[in-house]
C-alpha positions as CSV (number, residue, x, y, z in Angstrom):
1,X,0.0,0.0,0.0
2,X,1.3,3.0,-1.3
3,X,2.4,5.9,2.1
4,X,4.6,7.8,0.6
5,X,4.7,9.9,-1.8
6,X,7.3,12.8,-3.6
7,X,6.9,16.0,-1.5
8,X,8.4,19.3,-1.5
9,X,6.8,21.7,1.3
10,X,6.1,19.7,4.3
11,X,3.3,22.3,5.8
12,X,1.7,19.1,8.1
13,X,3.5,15.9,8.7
14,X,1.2,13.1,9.0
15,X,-0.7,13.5,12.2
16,X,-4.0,12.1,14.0
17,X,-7.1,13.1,12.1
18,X,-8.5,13.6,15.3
19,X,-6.0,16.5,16.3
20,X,-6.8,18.6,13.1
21,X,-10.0,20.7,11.7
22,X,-10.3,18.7,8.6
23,X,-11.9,22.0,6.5
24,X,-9.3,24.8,8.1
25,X,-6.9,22.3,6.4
26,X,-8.3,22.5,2.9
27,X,-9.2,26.1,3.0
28,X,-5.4,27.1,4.5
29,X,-4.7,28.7,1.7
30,X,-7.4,31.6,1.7
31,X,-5.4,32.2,4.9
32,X,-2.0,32.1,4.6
33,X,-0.2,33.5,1.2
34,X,2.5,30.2,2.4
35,X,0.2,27.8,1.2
36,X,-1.3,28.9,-1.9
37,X,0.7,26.4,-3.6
38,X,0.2,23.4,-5.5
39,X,0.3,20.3,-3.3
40,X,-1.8,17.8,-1.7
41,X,-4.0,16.2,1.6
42,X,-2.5,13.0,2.0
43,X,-5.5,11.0,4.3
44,X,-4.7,7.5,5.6
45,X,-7.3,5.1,6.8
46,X,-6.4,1.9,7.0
47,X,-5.8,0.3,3.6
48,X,-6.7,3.3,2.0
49,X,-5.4,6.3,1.1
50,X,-7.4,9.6,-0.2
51,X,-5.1,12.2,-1.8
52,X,-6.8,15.8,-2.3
53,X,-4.5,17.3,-5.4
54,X,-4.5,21.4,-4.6
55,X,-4.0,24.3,-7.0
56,X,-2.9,27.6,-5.9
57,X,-4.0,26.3,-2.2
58,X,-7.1,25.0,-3.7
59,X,-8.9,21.6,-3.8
60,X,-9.1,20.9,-7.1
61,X,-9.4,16.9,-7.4
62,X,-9.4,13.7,-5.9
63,X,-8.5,10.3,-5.4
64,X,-8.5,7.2,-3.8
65,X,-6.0,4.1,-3.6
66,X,-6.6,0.6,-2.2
67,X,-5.5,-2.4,-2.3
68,X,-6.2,-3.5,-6.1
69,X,-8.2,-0.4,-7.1
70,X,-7.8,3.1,-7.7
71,X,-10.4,5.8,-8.5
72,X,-11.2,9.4,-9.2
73,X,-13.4,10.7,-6.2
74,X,-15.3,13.4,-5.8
75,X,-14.0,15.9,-3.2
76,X,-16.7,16.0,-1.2
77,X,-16.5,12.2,-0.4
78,X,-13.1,12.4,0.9
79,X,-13.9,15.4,3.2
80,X,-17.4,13.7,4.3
81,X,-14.8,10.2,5.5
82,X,-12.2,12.3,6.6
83,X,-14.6,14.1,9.1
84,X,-15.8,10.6,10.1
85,X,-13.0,8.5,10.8
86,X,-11.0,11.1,13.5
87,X,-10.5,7.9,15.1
88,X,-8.7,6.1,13.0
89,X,-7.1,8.0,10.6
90,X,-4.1,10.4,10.0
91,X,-3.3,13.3,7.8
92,X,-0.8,14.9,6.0
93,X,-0.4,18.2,3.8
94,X,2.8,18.9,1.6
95,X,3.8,21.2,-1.5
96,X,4.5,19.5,-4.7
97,X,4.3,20.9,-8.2
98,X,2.0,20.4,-10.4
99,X,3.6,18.4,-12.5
100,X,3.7,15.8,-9.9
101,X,0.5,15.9,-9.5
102,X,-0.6,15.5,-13.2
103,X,1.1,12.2,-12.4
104,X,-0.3,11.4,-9.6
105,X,-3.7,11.7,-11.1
106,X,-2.4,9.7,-14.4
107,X,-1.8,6.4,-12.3
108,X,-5.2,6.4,-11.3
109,X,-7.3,7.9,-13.5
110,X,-5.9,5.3,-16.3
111,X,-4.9,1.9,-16.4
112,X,-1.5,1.3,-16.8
113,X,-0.1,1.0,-20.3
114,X,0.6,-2.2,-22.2
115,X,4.2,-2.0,-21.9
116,X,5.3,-5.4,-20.6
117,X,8.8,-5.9,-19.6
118,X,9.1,-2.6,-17.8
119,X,12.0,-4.2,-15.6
120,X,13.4,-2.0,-12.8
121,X,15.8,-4.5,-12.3
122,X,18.1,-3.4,-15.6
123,X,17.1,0.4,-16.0
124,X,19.5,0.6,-18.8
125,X,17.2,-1.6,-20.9
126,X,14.2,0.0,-20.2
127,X,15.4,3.3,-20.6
128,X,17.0,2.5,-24.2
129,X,13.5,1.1,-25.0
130,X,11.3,4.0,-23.7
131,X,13.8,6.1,-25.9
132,X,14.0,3.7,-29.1
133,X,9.7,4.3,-28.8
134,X,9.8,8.2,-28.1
135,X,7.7,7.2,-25.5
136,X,5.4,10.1,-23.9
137,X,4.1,9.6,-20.1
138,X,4.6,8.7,-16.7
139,X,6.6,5.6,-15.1
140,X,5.3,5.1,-11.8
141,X,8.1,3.2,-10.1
142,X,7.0,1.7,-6.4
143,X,9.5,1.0,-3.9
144,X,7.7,-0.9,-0.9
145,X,5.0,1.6,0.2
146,X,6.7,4.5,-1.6
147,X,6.1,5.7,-4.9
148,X,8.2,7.7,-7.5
149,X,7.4,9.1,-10.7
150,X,9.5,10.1,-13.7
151,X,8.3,11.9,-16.6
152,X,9.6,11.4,-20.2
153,X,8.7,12.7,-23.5
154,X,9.6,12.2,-26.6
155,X,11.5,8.9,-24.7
156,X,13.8,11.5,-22.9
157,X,13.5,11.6,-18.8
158,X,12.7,15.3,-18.1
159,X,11.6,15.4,-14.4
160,X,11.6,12.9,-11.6
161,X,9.9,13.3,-8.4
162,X,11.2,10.9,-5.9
163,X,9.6,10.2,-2.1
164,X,12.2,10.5,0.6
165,X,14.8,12.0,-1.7
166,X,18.1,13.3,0.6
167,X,20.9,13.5,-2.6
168,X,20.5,16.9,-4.8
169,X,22.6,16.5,-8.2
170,X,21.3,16.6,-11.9
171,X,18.3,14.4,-12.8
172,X,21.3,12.1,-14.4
173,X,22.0,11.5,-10.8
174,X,19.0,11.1,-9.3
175,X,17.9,8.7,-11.4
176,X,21.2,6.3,-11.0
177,X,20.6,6.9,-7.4
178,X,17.0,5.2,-7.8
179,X,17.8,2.2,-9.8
180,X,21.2,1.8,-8.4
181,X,21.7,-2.1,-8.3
182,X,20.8,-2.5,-4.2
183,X,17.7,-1.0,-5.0
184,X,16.3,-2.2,-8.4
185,X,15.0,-5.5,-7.1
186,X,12.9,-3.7,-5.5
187,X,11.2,-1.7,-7.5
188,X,8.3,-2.5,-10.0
189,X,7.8,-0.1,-12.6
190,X,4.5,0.4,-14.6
191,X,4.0,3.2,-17.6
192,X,1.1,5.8,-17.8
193,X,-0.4,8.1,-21.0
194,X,0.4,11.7,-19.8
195,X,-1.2,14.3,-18.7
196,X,-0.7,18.2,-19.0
197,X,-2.7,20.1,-17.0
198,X,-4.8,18.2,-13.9
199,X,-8.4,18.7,-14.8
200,X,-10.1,20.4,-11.7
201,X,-13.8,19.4,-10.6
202,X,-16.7,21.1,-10.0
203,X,-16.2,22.5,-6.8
204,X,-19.2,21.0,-4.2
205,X,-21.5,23.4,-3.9
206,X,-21.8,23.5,-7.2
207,X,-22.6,19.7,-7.5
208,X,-25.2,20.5,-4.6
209,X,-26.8,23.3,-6.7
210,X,-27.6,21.6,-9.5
211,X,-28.9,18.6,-7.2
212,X,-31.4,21.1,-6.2
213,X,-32.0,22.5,-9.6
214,X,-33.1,19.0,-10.5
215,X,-34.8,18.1,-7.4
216,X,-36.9,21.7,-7.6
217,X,-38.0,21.0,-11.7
218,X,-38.7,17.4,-10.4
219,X,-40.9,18.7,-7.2
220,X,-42.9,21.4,-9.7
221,X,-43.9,18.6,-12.4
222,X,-45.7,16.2,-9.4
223,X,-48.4,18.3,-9.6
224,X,-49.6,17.9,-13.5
225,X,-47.8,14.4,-13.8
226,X,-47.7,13.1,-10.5
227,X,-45.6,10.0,-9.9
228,X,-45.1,10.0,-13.5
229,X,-42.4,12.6,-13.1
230,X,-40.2,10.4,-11.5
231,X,-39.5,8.1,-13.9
232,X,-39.6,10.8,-16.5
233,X,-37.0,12.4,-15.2
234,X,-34.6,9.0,-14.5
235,X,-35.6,8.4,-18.2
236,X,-34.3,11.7,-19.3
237,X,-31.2,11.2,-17.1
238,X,-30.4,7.7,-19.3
239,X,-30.8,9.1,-22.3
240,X,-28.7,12.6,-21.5
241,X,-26.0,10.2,-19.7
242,X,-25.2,8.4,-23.2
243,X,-23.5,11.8,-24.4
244,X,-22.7,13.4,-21.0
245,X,-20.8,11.1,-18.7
246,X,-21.2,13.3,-16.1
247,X,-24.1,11.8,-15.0
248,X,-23.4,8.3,-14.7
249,X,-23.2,8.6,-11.0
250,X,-26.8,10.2,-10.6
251,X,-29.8,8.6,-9.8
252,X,-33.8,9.3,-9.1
253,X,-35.1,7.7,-6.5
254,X,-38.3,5.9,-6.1
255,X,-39.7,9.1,-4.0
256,X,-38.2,11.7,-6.5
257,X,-34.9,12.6,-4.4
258,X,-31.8,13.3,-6.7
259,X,-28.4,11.6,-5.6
260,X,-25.2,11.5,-6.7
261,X,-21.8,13.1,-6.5
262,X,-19.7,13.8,-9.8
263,X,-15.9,14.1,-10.4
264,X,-16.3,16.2,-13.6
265,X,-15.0,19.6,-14.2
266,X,-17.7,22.4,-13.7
267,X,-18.4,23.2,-17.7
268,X,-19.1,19.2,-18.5
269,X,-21.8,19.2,-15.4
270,X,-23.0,21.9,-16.9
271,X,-23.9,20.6,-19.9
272,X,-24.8,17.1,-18.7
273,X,-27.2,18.9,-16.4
274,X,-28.8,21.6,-18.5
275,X,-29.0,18.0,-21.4
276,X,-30.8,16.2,-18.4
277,X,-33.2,19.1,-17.8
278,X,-33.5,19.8,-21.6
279,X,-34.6,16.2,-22.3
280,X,-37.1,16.0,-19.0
281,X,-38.8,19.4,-19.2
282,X,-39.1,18.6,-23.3
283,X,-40.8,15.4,-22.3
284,X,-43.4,16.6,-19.9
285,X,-44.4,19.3,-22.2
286,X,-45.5,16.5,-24.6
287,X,-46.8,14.5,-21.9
288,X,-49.3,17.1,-20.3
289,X,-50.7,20.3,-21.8
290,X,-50.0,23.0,-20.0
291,X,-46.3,22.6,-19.1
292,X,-44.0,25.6,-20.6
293,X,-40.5,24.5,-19.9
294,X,-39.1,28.1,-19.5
295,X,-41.7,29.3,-17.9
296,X,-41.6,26.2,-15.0
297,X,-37.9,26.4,-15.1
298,X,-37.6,30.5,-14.8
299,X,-39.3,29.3,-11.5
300,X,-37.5,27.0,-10.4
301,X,-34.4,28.6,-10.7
302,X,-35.0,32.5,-9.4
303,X,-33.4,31.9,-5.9
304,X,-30.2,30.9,-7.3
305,X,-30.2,32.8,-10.7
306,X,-27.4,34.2,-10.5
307,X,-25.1,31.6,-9.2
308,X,-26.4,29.6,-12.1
309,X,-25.7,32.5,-14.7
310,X,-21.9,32.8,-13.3
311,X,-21.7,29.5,-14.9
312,X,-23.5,29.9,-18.0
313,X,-26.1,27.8,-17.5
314,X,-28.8,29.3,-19.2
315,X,-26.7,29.6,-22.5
316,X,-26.8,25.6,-22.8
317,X,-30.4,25.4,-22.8
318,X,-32.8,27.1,-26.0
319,X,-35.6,28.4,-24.1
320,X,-34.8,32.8,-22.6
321,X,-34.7,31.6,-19.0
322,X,-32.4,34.0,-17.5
323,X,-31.8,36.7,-19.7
């Protein structure tokens, strides 16, 4: 089970859940100019680990790795355990740069590459084949419960983040120093696709908003449709979901209550959600007389109008609601 992990910054070593205000952490860098810095939450429970990946000091994604499976979480899930399990769990906040954490995210929002032979044991192999295939990406190179990444393009190393690192030299160096002979038993080494710039999910509340956007368009078609509107809308959420995969994590339930949590960015939710409302609200109106989309949806949505316009919501949808 991976622990640790390439760090630059240590701003918290890991310490007892139970001795730290989970949301101060995440939110240290509206405070202090220090941490506005790329980086990440490091939370340990058990056989797990949940990594928060920060931007300027800001949560921007999420993840979780287990024994035998890795996944892209939302945010709010890993704040909602870390606030549970004070008990049992410890925590940890360090600078990194982004880079890093492009890879970090690579290794586990992608399955590893089909590059067999990837042996640590004779680095001067591998690296004469990543080279003789120009190979572009991420070798994620685990040591025990460390990890280490080194980035390559064009086949070329061109950065290295290594946990625990105490040498300095050139990244020549560095490298030699991690598969020096004593060490390259020990390491098993798996290749990722790259990635350039870590893609930042919709902040919560936004996910939350547009759970009650749903749930308020939902609650205002019971009257004309009654329970019909239920599965009208989980209808409208299949067929929206087969273009917008931003809402394959949502669900209506059997009394109308929307759930789900997404890890897309903020412009794809968007769109999935102003599709899922487009294909519901479209339906009803040819279900029932009576029902004018905008007009129902202009309702619906006049409390947090404006939130909603900051995100351009209205411009996804054909009817004049908001403008």
């Amino acid at each position: 089970m991976i622990r640790r992990f390439p760090r630059q910054q240590p701003f918290l070593e890991r310490t007892r859940l139970r001795y730290v205000h989970f949301l101060h952490l995440l939110t240290d860098g509206k405070r202090e100019r220090a941490s506005r810095v790329p980086g990440f939450v490091a939370v340990f429970l058990g056989h797990e680990t949940d990594l928060i990946l920060l931007l300027a000091g800001e949560p921007a994604n999420a993840l979780n790795i287990r024994p035998g499976k890795r996944s892209v979480v939302p945010i709010a899930a890993v704040v909602e355990r870390a606030t549970q399990e004070t008990e049992r769990g410890d925590v940890a906040f360090y600078g990194a740069p982004e880079a890093q954490l492009c890879a970090m995210f690579s290794t586990v929002a992608h399955p590893p590459l089909d590059l067999p032979d990837l042996d640590g044991k004779h680095p001067g192999r591998l690296f004469a084949r990543l080279e003789e295939e120009r190979f572009d990406g991420v070798l994620e190179v685990l040591e025990g419960d460390a990890v280490h990444y080194v980035l390559l393009e064009g086949g070329t190393p061109r950065e290295a983040f290594i946990a625990e690192e105490t040498g300095g030299g050139d990244l020549a160096d560095r490298l030699e120093r991690l598969f020096a002979p004593e060490r390259a038993p020990g390491l098993e080494v798996k290749a990722y696709p790259p990635v350039r710039s870590l893609p930042v999910q919709a902040a919560p509340a936004l996910v939350q908003l547009y759970a009650r956007t749903i749930s308020g368009a939902l609650e205002a078609l019971r009257e004309p449709l009654g329970a019909e509107a239920v599965r009208l809308f989980e209808e409208a959420r299949t067929r929206a979901a087969e273009k917008h995969a931003a809402l394959a994590s949502y669900c209506v339930g059997p009394e109308g209550g929307v759930t789900g949590e997404s890890v897309a960015e903020a412009e794809a939710l968007t769109d999935a959600v102003a599709a899922w409302l487009l294909e519901a609200l479209t339906a009803a109106s040819r279900v029932a007389e009576g029902i004018d989309p905008a007009a129902l949806l202009e309702r619906v949505t006049y409390e947090n109008r404006f939130a909603l316009e900051a995100q351009g919501f209205f411009r996804h949808l054909p009817w004049p609601v908001g403008r």
